[in-house]
C-alpha positions as CSV (number, residue, x, y, z in Angstrom):
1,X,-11.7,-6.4,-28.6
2,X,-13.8,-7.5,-26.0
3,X,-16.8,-5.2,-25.0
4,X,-18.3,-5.6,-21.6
5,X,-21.6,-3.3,-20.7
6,X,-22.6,-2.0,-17.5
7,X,-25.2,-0.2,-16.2
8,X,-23.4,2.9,-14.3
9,X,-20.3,4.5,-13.2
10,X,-20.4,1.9,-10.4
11,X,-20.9,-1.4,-12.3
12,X,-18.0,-0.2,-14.5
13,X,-15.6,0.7,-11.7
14,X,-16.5,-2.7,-10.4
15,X,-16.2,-4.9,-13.7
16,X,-12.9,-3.2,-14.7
17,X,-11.7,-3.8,-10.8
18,X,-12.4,-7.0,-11.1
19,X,-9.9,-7.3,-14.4
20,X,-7.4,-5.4,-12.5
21,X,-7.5,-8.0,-9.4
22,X,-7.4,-10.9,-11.9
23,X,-3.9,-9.8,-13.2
24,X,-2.3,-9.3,-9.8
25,X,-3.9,-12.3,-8.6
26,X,-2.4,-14.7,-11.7
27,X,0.9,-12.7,-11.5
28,X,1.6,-11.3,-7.7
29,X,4.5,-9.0,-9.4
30,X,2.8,-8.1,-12.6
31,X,3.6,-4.0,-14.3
32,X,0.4,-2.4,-13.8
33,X,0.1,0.9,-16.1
34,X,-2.0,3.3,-14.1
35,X,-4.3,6.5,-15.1
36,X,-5.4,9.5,-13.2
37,X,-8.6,11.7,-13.9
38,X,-12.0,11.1,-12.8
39,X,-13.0,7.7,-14.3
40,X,-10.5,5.8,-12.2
41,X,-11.5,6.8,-8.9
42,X,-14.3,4.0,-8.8
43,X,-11.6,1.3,-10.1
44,X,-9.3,2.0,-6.8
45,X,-11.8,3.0,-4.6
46,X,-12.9,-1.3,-5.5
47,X,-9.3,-2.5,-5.3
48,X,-8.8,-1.1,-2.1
49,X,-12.0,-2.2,-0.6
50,X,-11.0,-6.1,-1.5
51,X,-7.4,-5.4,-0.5
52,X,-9.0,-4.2,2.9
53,X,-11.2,-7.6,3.0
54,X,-7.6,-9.4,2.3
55,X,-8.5,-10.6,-1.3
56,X,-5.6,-8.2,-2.8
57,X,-2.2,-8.2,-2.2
58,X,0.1,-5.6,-3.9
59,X,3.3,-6.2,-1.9
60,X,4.5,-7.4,-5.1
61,X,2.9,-4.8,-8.0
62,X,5.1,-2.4,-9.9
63,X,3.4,0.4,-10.9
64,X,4.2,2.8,-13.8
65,X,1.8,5.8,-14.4
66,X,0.7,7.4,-17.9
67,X,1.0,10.7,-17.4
68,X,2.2,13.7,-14.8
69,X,2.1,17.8,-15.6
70,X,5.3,19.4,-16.2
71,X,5.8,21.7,-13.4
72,X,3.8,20.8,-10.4
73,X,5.8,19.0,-7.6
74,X,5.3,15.8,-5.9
75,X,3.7,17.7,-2.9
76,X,1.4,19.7,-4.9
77,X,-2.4,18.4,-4.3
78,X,-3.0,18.3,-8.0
79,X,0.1,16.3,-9.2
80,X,-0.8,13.4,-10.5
81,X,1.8,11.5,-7.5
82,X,-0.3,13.3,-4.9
83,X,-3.5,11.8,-6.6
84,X,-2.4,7.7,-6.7
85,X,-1.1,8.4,-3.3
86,X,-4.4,9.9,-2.2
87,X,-6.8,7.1,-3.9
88,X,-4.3,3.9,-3.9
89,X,-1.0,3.6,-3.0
90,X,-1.4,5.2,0.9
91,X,-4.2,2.6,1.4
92,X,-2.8,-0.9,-0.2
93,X,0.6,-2.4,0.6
94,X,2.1,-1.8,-2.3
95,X,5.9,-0.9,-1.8
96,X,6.4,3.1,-3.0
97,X,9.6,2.1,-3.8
98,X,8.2,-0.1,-7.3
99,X,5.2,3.3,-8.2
100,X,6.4,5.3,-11.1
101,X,5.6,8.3,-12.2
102,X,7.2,11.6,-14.8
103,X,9.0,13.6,-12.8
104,X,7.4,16.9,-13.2
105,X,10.3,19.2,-12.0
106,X,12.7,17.5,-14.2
107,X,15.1,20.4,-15.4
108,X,15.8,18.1,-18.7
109,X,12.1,17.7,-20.6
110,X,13.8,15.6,-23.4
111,X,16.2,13.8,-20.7
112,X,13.4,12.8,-18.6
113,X,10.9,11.2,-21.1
114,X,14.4,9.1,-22.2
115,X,14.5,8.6,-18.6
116,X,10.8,7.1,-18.3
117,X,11.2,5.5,-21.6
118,X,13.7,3.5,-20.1
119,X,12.6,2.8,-17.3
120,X,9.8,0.7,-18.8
121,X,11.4,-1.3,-20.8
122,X,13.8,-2.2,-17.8
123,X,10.9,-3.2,-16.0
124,X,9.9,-5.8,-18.8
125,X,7.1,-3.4,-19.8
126,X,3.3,-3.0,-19.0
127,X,1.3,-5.9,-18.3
128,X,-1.5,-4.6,-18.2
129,X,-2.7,-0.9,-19.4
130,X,-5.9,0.9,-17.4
131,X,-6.7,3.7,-19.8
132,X,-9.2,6.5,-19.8
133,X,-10.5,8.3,-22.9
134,X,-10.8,12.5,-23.0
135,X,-13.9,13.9,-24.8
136,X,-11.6,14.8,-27.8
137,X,-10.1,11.1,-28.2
138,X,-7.1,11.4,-26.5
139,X,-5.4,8.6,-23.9
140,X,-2.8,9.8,-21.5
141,X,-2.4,13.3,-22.7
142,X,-1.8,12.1,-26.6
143,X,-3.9,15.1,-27.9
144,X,-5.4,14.6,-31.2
145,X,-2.5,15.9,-33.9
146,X,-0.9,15.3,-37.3
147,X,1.1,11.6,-36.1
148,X,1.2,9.6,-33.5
149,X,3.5,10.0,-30.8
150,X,5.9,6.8,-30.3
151,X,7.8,7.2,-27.5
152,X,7.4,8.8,-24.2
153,X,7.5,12.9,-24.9
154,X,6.4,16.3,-23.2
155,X,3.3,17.7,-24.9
156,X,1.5,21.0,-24.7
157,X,-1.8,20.5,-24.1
158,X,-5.2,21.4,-25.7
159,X,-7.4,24.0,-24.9
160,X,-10.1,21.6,-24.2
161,X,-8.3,19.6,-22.1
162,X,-7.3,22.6,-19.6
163,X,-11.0,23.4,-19.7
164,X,-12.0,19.5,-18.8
165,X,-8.9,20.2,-15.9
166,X,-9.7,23.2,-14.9
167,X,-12.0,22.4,-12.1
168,X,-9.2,20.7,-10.4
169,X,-7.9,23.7,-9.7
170,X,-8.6,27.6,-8.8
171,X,-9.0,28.5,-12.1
172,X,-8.3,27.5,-15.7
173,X,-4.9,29.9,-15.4
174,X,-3.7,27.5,-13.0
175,X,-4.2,24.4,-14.6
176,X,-0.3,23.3,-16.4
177,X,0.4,24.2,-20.1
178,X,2.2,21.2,-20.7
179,X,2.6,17.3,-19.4
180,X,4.6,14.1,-19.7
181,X,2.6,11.2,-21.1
182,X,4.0,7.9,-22.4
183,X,3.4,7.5,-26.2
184,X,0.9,5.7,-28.5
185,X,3.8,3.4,-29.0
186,X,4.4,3.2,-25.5
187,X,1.2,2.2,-24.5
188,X,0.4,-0.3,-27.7
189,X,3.7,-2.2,-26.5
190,X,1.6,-3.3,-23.4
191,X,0.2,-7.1,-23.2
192,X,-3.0,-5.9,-22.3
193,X,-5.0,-3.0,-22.3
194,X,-8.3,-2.0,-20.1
195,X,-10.3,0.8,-21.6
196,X,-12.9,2.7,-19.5
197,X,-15.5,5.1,-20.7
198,X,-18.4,6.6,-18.6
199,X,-20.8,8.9,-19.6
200,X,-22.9,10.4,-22.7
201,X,-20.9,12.9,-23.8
202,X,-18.2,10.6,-24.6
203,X,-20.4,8.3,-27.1
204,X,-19.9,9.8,-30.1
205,X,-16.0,10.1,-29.8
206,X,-15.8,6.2,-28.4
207,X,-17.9,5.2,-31.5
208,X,-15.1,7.2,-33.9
209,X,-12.6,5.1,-32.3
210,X,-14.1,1.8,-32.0
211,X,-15.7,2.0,-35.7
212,X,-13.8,4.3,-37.7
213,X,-10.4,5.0,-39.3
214,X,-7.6,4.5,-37.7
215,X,-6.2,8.3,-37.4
216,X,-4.0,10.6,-34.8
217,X,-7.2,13.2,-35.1
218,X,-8.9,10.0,-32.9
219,X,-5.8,8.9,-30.7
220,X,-7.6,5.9,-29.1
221,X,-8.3,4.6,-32.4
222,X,-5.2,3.2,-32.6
223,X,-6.1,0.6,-30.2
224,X,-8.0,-0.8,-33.0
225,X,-4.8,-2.0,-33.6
226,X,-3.7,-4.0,-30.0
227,X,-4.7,-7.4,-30.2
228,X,-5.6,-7.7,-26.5
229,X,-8.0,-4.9,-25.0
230,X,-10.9,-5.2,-23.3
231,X,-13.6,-2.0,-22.7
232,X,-15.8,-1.6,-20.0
233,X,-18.0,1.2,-20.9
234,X,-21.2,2.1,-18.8
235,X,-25.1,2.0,-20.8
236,X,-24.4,6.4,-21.1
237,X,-21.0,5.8,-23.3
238,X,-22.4,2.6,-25.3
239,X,-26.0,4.1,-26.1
240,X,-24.9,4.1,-29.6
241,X,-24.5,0.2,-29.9
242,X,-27.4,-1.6,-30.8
């Protein structure tokens, strides 16, 4: 694993854009796995500004996205869609014929994560993985549990997690029971993945899964177990390395 420190939230977003522009740049039609949340927004606000300056070009990029709730529609402002419209695709060239996402009206729970599933694979999977980490461990909405999740699946989610959500929305009684996320195996079958972390309150939980057992209870300690990530984690998240 290769560890790369920065200062702040800034010098993260930066150094993990800079990853990011190096695989589209060495392969113009590359499978770029893309996350939503807060720790992201820095990493596109970056890409956009170089595609802007005409360093980036996306016309090429497929897209496929971790996760999406079950239930919200595409037009609804806290869709996960509506988000990577709002912070990426709407202000790159990127063809929104080659960005995937979960359907999150899907009738079919089961038929859709066999749908997405699929869809990866015919894609020639990820190339390369951005991942965030929740303050309980999990990536993508893999909550920590019993197993790990192989496969793309539908999973209710934890009461900590609609709590970290909940200011997203107008309360926490708004905020989605349940979500489609690609599985641990899913996202362990990429070539490479880029892991971002910002912020103290995530330390302790990024030194369980950097340095201890491998163990659903700590879903991102699994990528122990990749033999190509890289983290960029900011001086807040890292203060427990020497």
């Amino acid at each position: 694993m290769k560890i790369y420190r920065a200062t702040d939230y800034q010098d993260m977003s930066r150094k993990a854009a800079n990853i990011i522009s190096a695989q589209i740049i060495m392969k113009p039609d590359c499978v770029l796995g893309l996350a939503t949340g807060s720790t992201p927004i820095g990493i596109y606000k970056q890409l956009v500004e170089w595609y802007k300056k005409g360093d980036l070009d996306f016309s090429e990029v497929v897209s496929v996205n971790l996760d999406e709730y079950r239930g919200l529609p595409k037009t609804n402002d806290q869709s996960y869609d509506y988000f990577m419209r709002q912070h990426l695709f709407d202000l790159v060239n990127i063809d929104p014929a080659n960005t995937y996402l979960p359907n999150g009206m899907a009738e079919d729970s089961e038929e859709e994560c066999l749908r997405y599933e699929r869809l990866i694979q015919s894609l020639g999977g990820v190339d390369l993985q951005l991942l965030g980490m929740g303050h309980n461990g999990h990536i993508g909405f893999n909550e920590p549990g019993e197993a790990f999740d192989t496969m793309t699946h539908c999973v209710k989610l934890q009461e900590r997690t609609i709590e970290a959500n909940k200011r997203f929305f107008a309360s926490a009684d708004d905020v989605p029971r349940q979500a489609y996320t690609m599985g641990i195996g899913t996202i362990m079958r990429a070539r490479k993945i880029l892991l971002v972390v910002s912020g103290e309150e995530k330390a302790e939980t990024l030194r369980k899964a950097l340095c201890g057992p491998v163990t659903p209870e700590v879903p991102a300690s699994i990528l122990q177990m990749h033999n190509d990530v890289t983290l960029v984690g900011d001086e807040a998240a890292l203060s427990w390395m020497a």
